[in-house]
Every structure is written in C-alpha cells, then in structure tokens.
C-alpha positions as CSV (number, residue, x, y, z in Angstrom):
1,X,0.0,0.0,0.0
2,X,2.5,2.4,0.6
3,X,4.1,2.0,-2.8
4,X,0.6,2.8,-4.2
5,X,0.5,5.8,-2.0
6,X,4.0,7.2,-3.3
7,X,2.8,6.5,-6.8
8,X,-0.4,8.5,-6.3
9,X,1.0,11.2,-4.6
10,X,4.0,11.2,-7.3
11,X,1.9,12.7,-10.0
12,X,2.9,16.5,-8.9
13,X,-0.6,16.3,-6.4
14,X,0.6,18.0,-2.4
15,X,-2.2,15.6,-0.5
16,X,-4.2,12.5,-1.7
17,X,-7.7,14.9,-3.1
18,X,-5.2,17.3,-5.1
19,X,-4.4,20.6,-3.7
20,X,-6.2,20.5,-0.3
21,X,-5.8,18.8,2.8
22,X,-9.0,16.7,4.0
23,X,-9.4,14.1,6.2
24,X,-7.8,11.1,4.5
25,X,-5.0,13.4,4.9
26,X,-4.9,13.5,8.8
27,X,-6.3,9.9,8.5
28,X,-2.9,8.8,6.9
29,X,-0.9,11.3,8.5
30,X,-1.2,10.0,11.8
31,X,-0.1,6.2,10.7
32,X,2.9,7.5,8.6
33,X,4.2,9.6,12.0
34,X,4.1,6.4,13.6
35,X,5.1,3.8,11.1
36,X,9.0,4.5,11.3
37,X,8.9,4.7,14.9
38,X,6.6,1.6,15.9
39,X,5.1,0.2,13.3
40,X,8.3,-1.0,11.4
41,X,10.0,-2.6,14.3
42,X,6.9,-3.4,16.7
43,X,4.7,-5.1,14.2
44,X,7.1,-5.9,12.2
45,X,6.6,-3.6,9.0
46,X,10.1,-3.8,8.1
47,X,10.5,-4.1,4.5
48,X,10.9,-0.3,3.9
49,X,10.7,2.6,6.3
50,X,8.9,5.9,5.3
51,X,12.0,7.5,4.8
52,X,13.3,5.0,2.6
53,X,9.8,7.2,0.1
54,X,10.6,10.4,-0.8
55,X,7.4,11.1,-2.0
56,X,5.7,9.9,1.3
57,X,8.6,11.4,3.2
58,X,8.3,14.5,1.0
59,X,4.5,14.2,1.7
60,X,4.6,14.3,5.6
61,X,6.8,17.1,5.6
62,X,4.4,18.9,3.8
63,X,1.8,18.1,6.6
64,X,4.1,18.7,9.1
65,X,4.6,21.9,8.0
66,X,1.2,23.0,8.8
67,X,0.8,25.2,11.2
68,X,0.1,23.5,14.4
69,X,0.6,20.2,13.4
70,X,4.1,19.6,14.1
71,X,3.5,20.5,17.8
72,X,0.8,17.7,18.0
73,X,3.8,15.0,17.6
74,X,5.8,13.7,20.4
75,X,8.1,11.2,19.3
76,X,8.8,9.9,22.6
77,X,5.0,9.7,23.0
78,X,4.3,7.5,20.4
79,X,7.1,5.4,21.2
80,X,6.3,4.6,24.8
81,X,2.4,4.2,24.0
82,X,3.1,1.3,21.4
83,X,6.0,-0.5,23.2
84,X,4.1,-0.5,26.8
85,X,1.5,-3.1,24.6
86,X,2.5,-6.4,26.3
87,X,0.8,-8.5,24.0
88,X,3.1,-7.0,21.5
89,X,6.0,-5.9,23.7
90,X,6.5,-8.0,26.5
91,X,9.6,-6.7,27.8
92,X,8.3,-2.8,27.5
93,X,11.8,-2.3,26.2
94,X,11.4,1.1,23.7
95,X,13.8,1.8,21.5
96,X,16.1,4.4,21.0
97,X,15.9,4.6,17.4
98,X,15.5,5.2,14.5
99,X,17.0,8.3,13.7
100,X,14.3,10.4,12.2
101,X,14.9,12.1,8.9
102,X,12.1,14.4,9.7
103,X,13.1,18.0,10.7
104,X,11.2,19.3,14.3
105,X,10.4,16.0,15.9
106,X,11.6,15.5,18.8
C-alpha cells in the first residue's frame, strides 16, 4: 500500500484529493508519523521505512509543516504508547531509534 500511495502522490498532487488537505490526509498522516517509529519494528513492518519514500517522506513534511501540526507530535510519546502493549511488547523495552529524517520531531 504504501508504494501505491508514493505513486499516487507522485503525479505533482501535495495531498491524496489534489491541492487540499482533507481528512484522509490527517487519517494517513497520523499512521505514517508512527510507522517509522513503531510500526516498522513493533509489528514488524520492516521491508521499507517511510523515509526509505521520498514522495511519502516529501508528503509528511508537507503536513508537518502545517501550522500547528508539528506541535501535536511527540516522538517519545508514540514510542512509549506502542512499546508499553504487552501483547506486542512484553519486555516494555522502547527503543532508542530510529533516527528520524524528519526536521522538528523530537
């Protein structure tokens, strides 16, 4: 799915409807923030990280960039939330990486 994504959002388009951002914007948005983060290594997503798409990489910058958006992220947040799921995490061990290619996250 997310090669389909880069290759829709490829076409010149800045969110998934054209030139506005909707809801399936913020929909997707908030699993892309996470995927790198928790999803690749927790659920074991790990063929390709969102930074290893430009266009999806390019693509969450541009919602980052929003105002107010960037401040609604916490890194460390998102971390701690998905690795305290026992079922999924028994140990509760979070990582310390990845390194984020994403400017202003902490």
């Amino acid at each position: 799915m997310l090669d389909e994504l880069g290759g829709r959002l490829g076409d010149g388009r800045d969110f998934l409807s054209g030139d506005r951002f909707t809801d399936a914007d913020a929909r997707l948005f908030v699993t892309l923030v996470r995927f790198d983060v928790a999803y690749h290594g927790l659920f074991k997503r790990n063929l390709r990280r969102i930074a290893d798409y430009p266009v999806l990489s390019a693509y969450q910058s541009r919602i980052l960039a929003i105002p107010g958006v960037c401040e609604t992220v916490s890194i460390d947040h998102i971390k701690r939330g998905s690795y305290s799921i026992k079922a999924l995490s028994p140990t509760g061990i979070v990582p310390v990486g990845p390194e984020l290619v994403v400017a202003n996250l902490d």
